[in-house]
Jmol script that loads the backbone (N, CA, C; Angstrom):
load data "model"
ATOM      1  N   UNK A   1     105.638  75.913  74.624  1.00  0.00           N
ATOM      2  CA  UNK A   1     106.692  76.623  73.941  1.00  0.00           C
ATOM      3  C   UNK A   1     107.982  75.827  74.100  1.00  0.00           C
ATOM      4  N   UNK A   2     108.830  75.536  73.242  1.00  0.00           N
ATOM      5  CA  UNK A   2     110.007  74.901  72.874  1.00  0.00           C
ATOM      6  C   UNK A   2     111.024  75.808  73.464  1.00  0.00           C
ATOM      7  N   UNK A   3     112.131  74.896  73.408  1.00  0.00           N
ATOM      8  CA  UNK A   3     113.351  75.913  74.221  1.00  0.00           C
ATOM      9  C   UNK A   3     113.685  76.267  72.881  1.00  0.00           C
ATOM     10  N   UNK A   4     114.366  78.245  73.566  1.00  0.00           N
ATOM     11  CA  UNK A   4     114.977  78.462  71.878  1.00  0.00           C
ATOM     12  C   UNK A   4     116.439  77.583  71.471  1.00  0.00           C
ATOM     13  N   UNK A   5     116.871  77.841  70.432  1.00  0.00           N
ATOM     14  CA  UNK A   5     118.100  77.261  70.200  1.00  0.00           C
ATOM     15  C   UNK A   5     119.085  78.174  69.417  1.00  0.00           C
ATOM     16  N   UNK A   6     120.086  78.558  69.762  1.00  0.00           N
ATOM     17  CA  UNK A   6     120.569  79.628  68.772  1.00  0.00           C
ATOM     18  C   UNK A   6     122.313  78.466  68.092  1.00  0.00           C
ATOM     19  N   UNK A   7     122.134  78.881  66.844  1.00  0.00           N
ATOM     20  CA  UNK A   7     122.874  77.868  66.393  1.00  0.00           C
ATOM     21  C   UNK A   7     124.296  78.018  66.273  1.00  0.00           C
ATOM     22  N   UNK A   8     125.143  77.386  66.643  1.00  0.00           N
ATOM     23  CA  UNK A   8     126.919  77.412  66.740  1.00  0.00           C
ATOM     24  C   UNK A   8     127.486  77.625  65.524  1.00  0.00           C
ATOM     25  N   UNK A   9     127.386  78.614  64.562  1.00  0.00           N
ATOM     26  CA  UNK A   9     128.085  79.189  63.125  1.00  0.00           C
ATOM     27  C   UNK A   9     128.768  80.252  63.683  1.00  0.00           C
ATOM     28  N   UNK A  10     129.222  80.752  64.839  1.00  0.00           N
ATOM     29  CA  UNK A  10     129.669  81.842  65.223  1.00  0.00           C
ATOM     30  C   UNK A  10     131.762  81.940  64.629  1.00  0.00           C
ATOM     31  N   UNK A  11     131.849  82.617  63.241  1.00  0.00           N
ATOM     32  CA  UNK A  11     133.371  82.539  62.944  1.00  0.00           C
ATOM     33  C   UNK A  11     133.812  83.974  62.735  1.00  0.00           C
ATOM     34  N   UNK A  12     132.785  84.893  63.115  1.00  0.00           N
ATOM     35  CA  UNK A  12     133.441  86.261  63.080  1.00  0.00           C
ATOM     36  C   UNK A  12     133.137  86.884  64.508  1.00  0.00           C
ATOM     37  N   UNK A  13     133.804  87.812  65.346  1.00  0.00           N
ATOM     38  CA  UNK A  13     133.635  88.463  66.013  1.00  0.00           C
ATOM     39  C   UNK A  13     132.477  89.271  66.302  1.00  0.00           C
ATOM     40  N   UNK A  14     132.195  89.666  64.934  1.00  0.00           N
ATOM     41  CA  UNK A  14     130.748  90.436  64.838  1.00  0.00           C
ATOM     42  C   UNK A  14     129.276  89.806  64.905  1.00  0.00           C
ATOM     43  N   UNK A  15     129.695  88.039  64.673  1.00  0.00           N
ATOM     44  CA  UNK A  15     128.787  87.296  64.555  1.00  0.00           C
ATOM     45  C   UNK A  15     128.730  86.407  66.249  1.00  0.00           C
ATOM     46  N   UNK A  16     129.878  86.401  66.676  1.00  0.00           N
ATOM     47  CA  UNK A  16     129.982  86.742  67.785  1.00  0.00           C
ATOM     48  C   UNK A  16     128.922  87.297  69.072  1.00  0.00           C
ATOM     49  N   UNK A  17     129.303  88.557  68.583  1.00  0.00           N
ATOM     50  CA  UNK A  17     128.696  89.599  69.541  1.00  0.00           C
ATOM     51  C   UNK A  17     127.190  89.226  68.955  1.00  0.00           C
ATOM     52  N   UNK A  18     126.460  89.511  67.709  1.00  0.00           N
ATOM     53  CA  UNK A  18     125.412  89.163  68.159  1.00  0.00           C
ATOM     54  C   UNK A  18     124.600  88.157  68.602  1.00  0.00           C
ATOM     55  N   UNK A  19     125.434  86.844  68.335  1.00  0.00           N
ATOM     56  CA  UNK A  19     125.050  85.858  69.453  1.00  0.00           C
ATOM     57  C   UNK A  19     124.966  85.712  70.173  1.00  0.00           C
ATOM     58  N   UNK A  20     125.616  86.954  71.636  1.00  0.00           N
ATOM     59  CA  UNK A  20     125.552  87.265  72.536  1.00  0.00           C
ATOM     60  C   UNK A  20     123.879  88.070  72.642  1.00  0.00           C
ATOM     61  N   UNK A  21     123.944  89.240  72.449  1.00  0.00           N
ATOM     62  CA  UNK A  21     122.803  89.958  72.219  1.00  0.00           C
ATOM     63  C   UNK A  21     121.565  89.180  71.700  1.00  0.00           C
ATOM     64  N   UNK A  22     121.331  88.239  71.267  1.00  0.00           N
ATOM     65  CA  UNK A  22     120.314  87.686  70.907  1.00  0.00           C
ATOM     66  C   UNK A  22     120.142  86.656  71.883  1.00  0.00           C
ATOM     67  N   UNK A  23     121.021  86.068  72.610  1.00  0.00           N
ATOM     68  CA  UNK A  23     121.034  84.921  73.856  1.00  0.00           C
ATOM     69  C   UNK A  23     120.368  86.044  75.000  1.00  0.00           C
ATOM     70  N   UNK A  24     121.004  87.378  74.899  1.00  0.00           N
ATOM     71  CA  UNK A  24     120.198  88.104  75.800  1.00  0.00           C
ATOM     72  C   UNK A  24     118.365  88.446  75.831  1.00  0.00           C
ATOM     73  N   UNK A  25     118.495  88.543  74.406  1.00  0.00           N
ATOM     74  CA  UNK A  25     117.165  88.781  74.287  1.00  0.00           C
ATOM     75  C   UNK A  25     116.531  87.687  74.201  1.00  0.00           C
ATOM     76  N   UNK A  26     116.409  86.660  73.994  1.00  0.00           N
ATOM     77  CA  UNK A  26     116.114  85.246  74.524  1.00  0.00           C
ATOM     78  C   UNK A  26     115.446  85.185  75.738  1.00  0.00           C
ATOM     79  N   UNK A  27     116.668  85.847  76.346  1.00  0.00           N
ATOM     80  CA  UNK A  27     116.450  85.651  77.978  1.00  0.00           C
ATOM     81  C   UNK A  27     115.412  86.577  78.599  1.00  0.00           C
ATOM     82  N   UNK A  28     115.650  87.647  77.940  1.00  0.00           N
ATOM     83  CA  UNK A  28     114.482  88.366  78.394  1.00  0.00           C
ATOM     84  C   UNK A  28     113.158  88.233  78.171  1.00  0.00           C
ATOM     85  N   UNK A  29     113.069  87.296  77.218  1.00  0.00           N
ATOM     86  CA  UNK A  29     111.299  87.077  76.458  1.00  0.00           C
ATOM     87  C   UNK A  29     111.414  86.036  77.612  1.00  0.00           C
ATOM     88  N   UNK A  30     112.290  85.262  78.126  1.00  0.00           N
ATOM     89  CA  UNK A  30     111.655  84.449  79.216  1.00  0.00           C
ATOM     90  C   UNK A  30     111.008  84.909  80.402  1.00  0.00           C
ATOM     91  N   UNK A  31     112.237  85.528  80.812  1.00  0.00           N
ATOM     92  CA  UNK A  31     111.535  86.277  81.839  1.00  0.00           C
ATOM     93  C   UNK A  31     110.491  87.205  81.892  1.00  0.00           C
ATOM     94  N   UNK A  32     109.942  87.687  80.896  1.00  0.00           N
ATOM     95  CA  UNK A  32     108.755  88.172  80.564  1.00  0.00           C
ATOM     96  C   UNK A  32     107.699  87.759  80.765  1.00  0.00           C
ATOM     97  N   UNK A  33     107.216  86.489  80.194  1.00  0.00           N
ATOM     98  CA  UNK A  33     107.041  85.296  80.056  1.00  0.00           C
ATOM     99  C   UNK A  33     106.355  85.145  81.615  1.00  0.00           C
ATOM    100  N   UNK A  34     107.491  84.897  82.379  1.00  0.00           N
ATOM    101  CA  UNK A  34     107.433  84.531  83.824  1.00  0.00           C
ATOM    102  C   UNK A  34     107.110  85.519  84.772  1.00  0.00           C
ATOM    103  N   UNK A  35     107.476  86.651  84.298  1.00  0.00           N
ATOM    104  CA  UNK A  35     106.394  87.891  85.075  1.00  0.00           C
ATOM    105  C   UNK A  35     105.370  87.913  84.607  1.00  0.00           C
ATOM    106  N   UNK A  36     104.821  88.240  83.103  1.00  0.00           N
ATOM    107  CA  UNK A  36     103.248  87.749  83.012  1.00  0.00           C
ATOM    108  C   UNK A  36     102.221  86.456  83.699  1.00  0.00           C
ATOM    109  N   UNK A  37     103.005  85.682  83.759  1.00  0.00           N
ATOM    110  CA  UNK A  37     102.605  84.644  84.532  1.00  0.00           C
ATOM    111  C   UNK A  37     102.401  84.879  86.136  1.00  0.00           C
ATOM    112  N   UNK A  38     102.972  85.647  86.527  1.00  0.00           N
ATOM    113  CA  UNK A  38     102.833  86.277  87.919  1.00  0.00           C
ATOM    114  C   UNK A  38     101.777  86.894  88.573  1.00  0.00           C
ATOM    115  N   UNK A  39     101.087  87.932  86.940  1.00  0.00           N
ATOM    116  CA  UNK A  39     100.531  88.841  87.420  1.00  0.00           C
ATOM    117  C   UNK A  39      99.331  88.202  86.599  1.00  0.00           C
ATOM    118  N   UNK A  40      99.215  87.021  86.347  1.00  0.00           N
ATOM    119  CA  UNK A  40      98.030  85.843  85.940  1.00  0.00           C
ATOM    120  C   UNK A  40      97.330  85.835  87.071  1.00  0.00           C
ATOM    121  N   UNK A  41      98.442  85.057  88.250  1.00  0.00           N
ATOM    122  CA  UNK A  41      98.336  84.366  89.234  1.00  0.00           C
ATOM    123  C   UNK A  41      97.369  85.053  90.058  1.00  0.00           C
ATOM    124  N   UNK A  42      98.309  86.483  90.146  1.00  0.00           N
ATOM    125  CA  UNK A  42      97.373  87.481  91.313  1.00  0.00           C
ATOM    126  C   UNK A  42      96.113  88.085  90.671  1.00  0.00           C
ATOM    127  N   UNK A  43      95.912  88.037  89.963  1.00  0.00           N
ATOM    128  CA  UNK A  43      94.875  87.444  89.299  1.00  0.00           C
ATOM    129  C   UNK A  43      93.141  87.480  89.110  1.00  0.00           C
ATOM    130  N   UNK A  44      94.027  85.793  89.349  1.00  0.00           N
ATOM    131  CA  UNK A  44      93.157  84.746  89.849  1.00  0.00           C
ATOM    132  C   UNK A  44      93.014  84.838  91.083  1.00  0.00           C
ATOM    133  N   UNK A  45      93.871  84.782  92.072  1.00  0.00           N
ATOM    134  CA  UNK A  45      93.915  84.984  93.095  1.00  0.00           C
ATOM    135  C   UNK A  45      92.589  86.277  93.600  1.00  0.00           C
ATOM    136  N   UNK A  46      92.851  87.242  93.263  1.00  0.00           N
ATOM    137  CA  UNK A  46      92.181  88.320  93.541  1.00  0.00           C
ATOM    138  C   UNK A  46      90.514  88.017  93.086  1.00  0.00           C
ATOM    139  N   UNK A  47      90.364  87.357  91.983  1.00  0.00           N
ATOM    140  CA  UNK A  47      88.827  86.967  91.315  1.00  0.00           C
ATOM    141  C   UNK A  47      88.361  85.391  92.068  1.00  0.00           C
ATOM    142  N   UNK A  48      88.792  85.213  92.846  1.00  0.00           N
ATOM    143  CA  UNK A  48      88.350  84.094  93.949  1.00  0.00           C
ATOM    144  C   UNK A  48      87.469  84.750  94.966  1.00  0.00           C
ATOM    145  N   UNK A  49      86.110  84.024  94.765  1.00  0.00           N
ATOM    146  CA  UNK A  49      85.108  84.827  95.853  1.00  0.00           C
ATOM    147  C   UNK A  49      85.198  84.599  97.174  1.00  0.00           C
ATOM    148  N   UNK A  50      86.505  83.610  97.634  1.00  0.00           N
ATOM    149  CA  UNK A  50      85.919  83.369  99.321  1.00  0.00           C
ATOM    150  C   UNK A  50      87.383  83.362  99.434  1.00  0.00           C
ATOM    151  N   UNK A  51      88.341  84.073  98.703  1.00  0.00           N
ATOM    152  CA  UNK A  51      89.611  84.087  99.314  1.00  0.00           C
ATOM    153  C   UNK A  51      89.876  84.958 100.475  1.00  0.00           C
ATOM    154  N   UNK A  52      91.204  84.113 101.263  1.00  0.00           N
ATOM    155  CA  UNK A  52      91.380  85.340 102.715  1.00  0.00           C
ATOM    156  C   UNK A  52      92.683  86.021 102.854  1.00  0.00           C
ATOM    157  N   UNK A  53      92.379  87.137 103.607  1.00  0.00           N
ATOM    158  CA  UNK A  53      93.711  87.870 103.092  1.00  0.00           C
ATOM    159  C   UNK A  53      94.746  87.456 103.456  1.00  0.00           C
ATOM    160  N   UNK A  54      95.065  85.863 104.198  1.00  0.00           N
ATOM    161  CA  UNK A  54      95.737  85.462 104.804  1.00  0.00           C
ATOM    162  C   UNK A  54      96.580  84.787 102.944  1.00  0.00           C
ATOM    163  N   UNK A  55      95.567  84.465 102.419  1.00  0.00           N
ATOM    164  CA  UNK A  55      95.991  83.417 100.781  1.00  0.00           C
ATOM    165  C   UNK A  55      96.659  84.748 100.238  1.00  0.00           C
ATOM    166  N   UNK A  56      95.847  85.498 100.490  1.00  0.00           N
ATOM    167  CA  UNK A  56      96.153  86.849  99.154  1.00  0.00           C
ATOM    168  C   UNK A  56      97.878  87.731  99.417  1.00  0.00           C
ATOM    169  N   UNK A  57      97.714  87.606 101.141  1.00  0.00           N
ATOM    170  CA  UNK A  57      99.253  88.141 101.738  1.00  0.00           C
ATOM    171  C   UNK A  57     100.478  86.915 101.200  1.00  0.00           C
ATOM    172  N   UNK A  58      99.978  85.712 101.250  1.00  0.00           N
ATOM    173  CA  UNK A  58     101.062  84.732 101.002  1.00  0.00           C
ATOM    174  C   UNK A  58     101.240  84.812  99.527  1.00  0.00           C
ATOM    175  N   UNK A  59     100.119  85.013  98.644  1.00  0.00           N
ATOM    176  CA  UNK A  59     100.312  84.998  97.132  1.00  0.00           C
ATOM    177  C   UNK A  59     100.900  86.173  96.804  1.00  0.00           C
ATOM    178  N   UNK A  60     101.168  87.103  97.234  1.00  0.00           N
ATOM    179  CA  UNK A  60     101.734  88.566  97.128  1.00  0.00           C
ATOM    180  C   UNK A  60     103.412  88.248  98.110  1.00  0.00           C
ATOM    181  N   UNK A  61     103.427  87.460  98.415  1.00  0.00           N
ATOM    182  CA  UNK A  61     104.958  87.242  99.112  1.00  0.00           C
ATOM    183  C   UNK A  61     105.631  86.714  98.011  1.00  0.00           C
ATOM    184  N   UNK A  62     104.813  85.508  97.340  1.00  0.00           N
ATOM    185  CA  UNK A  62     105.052  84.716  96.429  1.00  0.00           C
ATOM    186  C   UNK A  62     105.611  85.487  95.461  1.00  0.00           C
ATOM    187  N   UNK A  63     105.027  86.178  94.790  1.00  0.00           N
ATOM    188  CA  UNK A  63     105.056  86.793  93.508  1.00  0.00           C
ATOM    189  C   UNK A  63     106.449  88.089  93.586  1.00  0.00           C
ATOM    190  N   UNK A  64     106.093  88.767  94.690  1.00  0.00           N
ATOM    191  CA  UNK A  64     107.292  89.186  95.544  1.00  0.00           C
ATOM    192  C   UNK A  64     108.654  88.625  94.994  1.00  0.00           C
ATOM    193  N   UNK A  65     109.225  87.667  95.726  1.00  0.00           N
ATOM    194  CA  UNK A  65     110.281  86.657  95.658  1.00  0.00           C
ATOM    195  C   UNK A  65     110.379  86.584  93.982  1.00  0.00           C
ATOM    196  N   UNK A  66     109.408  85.902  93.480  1.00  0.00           N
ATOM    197  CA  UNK A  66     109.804  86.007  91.945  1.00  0.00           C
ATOM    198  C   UNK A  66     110.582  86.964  90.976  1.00  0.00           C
ATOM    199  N   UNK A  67     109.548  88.430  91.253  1.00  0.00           N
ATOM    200  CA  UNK A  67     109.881  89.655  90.910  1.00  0.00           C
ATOM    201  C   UNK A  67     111.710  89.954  91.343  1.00  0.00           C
ATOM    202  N   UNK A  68     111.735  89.992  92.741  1.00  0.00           N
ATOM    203  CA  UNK A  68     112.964  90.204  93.284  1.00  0.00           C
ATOM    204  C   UNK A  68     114.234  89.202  92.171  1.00  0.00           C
ATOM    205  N   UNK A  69     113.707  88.106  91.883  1.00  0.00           N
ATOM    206  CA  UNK A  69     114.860  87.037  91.199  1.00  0.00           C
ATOM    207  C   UNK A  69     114.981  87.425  89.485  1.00  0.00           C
ATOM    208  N   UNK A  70     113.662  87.894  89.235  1.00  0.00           N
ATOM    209  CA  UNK A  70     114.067  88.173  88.015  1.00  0.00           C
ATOM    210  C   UNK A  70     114.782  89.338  87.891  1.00  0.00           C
ATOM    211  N   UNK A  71     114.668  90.659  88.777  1.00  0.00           N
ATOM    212  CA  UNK A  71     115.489  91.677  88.915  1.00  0.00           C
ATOM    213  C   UNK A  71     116.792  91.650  88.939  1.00  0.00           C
ATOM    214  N   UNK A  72     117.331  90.530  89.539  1.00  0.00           N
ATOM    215  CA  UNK A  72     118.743  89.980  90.036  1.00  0.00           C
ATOM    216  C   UNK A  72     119.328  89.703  88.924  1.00  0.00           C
ATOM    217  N   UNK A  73     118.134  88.937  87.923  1.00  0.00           N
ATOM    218  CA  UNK A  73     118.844  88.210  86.363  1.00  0.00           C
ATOM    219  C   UNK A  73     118.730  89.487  85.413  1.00  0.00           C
ATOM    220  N   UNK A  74     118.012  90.348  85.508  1.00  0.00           N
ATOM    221  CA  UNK A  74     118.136  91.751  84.795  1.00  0.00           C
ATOM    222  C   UNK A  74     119.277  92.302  85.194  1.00  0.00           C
ATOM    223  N   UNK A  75     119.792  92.578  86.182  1.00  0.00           N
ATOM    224  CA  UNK A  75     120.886  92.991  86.616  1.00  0.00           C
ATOM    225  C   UNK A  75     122.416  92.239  85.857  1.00  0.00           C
ATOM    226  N   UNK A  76     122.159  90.871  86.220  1.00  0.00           N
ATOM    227  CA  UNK A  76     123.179  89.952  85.118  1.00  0.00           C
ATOM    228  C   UNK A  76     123.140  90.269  83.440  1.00  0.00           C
ATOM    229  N   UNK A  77     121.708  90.279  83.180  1.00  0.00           N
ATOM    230  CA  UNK A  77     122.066  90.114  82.085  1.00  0.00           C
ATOM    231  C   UNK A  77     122.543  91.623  81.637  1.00  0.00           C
ATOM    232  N   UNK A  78     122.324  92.557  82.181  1.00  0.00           N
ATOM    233  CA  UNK A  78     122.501  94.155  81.767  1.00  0.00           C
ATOM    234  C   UNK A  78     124.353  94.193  81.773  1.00  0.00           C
ATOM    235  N   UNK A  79     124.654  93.279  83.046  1.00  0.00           N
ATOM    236  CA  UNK A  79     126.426  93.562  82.841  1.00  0.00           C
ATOM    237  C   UNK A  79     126.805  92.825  81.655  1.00  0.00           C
ATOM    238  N   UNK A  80     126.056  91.339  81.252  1.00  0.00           N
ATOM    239  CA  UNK A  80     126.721  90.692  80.163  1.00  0.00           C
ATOM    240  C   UNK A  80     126.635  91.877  78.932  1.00  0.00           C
ATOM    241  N   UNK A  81     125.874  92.350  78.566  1.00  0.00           N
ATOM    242  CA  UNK A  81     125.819  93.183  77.177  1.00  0.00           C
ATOM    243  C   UNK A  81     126.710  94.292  77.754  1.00  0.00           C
ATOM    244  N   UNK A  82     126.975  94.766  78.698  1.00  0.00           N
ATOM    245  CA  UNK A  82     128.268  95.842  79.123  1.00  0.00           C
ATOM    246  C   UNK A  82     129.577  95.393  79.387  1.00  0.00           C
ATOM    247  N   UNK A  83     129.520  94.191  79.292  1.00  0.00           N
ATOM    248  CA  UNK A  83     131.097  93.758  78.942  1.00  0.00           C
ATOM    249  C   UNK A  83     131.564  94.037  77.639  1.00  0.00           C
ATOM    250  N   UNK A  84     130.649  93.845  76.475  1.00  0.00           N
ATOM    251  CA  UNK A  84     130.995  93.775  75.194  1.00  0.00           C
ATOM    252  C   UNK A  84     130.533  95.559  74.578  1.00  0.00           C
ATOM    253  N   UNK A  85     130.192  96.729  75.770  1.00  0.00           N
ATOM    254  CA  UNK A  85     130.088  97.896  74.856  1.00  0.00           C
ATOM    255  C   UNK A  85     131.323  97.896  74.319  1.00  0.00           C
ATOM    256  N   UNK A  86     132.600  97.947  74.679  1.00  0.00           N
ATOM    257  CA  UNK A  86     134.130  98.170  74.072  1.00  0.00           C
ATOM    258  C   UNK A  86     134.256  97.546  72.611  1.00  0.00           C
ATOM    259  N   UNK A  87     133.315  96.551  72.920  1.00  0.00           N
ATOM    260  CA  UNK A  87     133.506  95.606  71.555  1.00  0.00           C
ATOM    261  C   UNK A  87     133.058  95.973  70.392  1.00  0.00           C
ATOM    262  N   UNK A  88     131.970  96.603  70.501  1.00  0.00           N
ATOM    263  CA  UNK A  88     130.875  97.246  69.210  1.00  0.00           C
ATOM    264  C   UNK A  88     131.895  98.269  68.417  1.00  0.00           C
ATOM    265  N   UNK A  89     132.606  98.879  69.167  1.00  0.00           N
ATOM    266  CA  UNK A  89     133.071  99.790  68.342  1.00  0.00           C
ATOM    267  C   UNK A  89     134.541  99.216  67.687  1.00  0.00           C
ATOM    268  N   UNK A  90     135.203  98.288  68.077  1.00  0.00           N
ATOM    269  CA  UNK A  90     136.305  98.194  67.136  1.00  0.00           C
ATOM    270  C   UNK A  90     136.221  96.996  65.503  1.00  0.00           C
ATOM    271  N   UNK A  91     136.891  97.107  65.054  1.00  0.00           N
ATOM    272  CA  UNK A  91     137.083  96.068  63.596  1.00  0.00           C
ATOM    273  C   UNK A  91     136.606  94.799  64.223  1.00  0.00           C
ATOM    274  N   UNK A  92     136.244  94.087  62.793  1.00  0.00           N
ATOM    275  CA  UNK A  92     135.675  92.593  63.043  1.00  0.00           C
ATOM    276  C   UNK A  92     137.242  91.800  62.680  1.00  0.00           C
ATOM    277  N   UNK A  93     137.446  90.831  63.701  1.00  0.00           N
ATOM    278  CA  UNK A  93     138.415  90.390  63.796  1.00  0.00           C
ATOM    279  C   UNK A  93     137.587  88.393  63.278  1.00  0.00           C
ATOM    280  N   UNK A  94     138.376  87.931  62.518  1.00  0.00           N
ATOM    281  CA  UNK A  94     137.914  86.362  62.451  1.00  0.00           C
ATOM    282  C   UNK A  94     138.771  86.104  63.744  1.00  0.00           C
ATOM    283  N   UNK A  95     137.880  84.735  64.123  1.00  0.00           N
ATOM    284  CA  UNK A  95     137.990  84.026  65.289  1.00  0.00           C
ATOM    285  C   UNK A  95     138.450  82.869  64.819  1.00  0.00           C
ATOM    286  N   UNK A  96     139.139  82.394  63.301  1.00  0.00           N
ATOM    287  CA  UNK A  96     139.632  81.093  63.327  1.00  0.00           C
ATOM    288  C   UNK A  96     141.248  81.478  63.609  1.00  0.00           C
TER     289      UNK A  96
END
end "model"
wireframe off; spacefill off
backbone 0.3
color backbone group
């Protein structure tokens, strides 16, 4: 998968904001992405016939830590789109 690219035409306020909102949602199909991939892992992990619970405790720490970081970036990205509620509701202002 290619990185997305969202393209620099941004000359209205309104066009603006949803360049914001769509960089968000971007972000979230990544991290999606990267939690599905998580719960690949454990898995596999789990369908391994001679695994020990010593692999399975460390792969569950693992996945752990991940979870915890993407929570952190959910948290970011939830304030970025709450900076701009004020914004939705007033006139579109041009930005040249």
């Amino acid at each position: 998968m290619g990185m997305p690219v969202i393209t620099a035409s941004s000359t209205t306020r309104d066009q603006a904001i949803t360049d914001l909102i769509q960089s968000v949602a971007l972000e979230e199909t990544a991290l999606s992405h990267i939690l599905n991939a998580e719960g690949e892992k454990i898995q596999k992990m789990v369908a391994l016939p001679d695994v020990t619970p010593e692999v399975l405790l460390a792969t569950n720490k693992s996945v752990e830590s991940m979870v915890n970081a993407v929570s952190r970036l959910e948290m970011i990205l939830q304030s970025k789109l709450s900076s701009f509620n004020d914004c939705l509701c007033q006139p579109d202002i041009s930005l040249e």
